[in-house]
Backbone bond lengths (Angstrom), bond angles and torsions (degrees), N, CA, C in turn:
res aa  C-N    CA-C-N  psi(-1)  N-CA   C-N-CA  omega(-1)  CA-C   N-CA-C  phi
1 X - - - 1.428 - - 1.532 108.17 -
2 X 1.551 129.00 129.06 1.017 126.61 151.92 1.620 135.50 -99.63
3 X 1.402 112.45 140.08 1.562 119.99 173.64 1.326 110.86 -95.29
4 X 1.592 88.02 147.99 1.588 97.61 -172.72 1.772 97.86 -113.88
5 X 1.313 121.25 121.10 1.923 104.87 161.73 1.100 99.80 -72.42
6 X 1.766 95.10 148.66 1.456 118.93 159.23 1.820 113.37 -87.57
7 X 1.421 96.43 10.94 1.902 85.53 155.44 1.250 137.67 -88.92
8 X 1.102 149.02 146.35 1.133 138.85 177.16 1.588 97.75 -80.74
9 X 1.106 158.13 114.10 1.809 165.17 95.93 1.392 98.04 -29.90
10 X 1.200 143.97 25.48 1.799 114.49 130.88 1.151 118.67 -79.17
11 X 1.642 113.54 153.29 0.955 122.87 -148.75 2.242 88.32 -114.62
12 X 1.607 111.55 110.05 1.530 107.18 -170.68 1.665 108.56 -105.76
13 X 1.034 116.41 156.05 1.524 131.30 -177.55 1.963 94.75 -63.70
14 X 1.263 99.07 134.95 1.428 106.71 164.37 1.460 120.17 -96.39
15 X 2.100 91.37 118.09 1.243 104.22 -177.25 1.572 136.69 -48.90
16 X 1.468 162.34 47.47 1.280 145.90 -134.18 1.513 105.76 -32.69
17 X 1.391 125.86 160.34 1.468 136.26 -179.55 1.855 94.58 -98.01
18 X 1.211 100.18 144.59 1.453 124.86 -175.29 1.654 72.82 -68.30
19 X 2.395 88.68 149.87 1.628 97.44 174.24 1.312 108.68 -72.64
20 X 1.411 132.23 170.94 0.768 159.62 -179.46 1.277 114.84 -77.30
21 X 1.327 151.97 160.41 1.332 135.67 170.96 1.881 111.76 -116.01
22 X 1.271 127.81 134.20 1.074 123.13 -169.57 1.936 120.40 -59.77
23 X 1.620 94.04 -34.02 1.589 81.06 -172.27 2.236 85.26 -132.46
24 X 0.936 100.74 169.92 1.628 101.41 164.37 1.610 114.77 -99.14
25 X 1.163 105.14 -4.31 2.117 110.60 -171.98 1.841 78.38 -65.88
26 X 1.627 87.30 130.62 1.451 100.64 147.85 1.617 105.62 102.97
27 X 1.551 91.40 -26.60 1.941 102.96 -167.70 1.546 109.77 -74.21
28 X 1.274 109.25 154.29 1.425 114.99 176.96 1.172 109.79 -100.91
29 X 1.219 159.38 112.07 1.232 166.53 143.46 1.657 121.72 -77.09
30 X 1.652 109.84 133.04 1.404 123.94 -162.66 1.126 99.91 -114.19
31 X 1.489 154.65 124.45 1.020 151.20 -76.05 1.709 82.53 166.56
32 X 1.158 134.78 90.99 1.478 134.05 -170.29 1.628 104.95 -110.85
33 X 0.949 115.99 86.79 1.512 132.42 148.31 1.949 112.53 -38.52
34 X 1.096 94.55 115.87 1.940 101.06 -166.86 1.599 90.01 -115.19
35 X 1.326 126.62 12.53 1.158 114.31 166.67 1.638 130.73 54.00
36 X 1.381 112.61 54.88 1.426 134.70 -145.58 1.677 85.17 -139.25
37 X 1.231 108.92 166.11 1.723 130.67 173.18 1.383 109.93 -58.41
38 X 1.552 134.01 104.52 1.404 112.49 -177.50 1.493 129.52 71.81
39 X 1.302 95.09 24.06 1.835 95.53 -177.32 1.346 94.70 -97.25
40 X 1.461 136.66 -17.17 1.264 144.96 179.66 1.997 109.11 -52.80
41 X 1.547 86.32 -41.04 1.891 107.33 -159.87 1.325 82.86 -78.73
42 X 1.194 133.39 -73.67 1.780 131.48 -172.55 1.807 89.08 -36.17
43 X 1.293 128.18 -95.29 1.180 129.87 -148.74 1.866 110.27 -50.87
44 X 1.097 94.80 -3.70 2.122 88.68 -179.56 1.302 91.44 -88.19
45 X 1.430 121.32 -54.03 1.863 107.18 168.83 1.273 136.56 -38.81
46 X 1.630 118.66 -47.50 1.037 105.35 160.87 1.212 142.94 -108.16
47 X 1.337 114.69 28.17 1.382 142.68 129.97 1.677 117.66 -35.74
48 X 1.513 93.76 -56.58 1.492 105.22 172.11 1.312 130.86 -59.49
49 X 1.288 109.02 -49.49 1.806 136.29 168.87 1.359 102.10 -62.52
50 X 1.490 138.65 -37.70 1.632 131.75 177.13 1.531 102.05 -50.68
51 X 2.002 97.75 -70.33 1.274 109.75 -168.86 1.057 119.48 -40.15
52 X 1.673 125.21 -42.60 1.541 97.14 -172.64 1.689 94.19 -104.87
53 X 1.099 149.62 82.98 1.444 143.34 59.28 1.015 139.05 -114.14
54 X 1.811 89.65 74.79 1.380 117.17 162.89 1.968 123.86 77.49
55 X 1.569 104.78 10.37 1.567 76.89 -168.65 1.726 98.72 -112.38
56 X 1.293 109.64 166.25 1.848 102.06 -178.33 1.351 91.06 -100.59
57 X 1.576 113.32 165.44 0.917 139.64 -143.12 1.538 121.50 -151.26
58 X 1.648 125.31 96.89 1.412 100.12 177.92 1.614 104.10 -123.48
59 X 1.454 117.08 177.70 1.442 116.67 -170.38 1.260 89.20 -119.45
60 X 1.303 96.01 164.71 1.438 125.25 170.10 1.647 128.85 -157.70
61 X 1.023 120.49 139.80 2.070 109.36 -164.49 1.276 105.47 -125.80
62 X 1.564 117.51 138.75 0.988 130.03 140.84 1.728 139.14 -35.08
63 X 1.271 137.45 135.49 0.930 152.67 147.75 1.627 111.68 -12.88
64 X 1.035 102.97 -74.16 1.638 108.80 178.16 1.740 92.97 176.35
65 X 1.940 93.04 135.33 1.416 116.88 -156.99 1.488 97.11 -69.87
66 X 1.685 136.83 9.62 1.358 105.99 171.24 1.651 108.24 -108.68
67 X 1.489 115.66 12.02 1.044 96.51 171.98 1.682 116.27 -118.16
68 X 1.220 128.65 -171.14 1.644 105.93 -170.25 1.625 103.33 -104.39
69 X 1.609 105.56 159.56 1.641 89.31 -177.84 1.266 145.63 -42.89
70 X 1.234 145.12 166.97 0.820 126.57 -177.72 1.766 124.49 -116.81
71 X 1.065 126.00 133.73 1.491 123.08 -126.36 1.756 113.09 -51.75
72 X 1.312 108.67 -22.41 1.663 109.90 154.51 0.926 141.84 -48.58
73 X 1.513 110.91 -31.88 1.112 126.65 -169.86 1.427 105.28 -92.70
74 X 1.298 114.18 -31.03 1.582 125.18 163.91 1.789 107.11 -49.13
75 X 1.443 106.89 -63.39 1.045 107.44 -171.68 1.441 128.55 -60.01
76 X 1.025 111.82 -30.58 1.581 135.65 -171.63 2.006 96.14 -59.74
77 X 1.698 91.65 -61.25 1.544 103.91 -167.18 2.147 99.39 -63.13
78 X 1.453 93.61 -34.69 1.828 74.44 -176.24 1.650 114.19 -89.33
79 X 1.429 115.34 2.24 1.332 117.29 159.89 1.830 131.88 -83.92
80 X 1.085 109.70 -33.71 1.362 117.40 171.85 1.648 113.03 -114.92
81 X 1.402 125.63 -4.03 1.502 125.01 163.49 1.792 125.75 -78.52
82 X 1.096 127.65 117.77 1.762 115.94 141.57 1.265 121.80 -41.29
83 X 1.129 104.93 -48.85 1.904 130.70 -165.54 1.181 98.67 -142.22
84 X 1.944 83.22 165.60 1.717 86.71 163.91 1.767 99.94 -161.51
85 X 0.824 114.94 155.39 1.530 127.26 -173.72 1.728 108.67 -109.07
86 X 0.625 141.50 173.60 1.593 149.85 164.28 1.990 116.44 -154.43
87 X 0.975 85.50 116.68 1.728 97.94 170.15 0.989 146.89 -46.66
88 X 1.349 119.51 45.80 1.536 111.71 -168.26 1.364 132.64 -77.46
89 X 1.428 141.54 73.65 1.463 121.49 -152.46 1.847 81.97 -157.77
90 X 1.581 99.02 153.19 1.825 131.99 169.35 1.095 110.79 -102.87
């Protein structure tokens, strides 16, 4: 009989993290609604917390939070975003 793990043991290159930006004044931030219980209530907060330093802010939602975006929605957020946040919360 053979076993199979359900781990993955490859060993992958570590991605660097996109820079950081020094201030948020000015930044556009996309605000991705994943369409989950209350992801609405997380994202009005920090909606709130952008606004006052300074960055605008638009939303946009997912289809339904178990599947992954869908490539418009990709596009949309890397055409009119600086950033972008996503909602995860119950």
């Amino acid at each position: 009989m053979e076993f199979v793990s359900p781990f993955d043991e490859r060993h992958r290159a570590i991605d660097p993290l996109a820079p950081r930006p020094v201030s948020l004044d000015g930044a556009t931030v996309a605000l991705l609604d994943i369409t989950k219980r209350r992801s609405d209530e997380f994202l009005d907060r920090i909606e709130a917390l952008l606004h006052a330093r300074g960055a605008r802010t638009f939303r946009i939602a997912k289809e339904i939070f178990s599947k992954p975006a869908a490539p418009e929605i990709i596009r949309r957020i890397a055409n009119r975003g600086d950033l972008a946040v996503e909602g995860l919360a119950d």
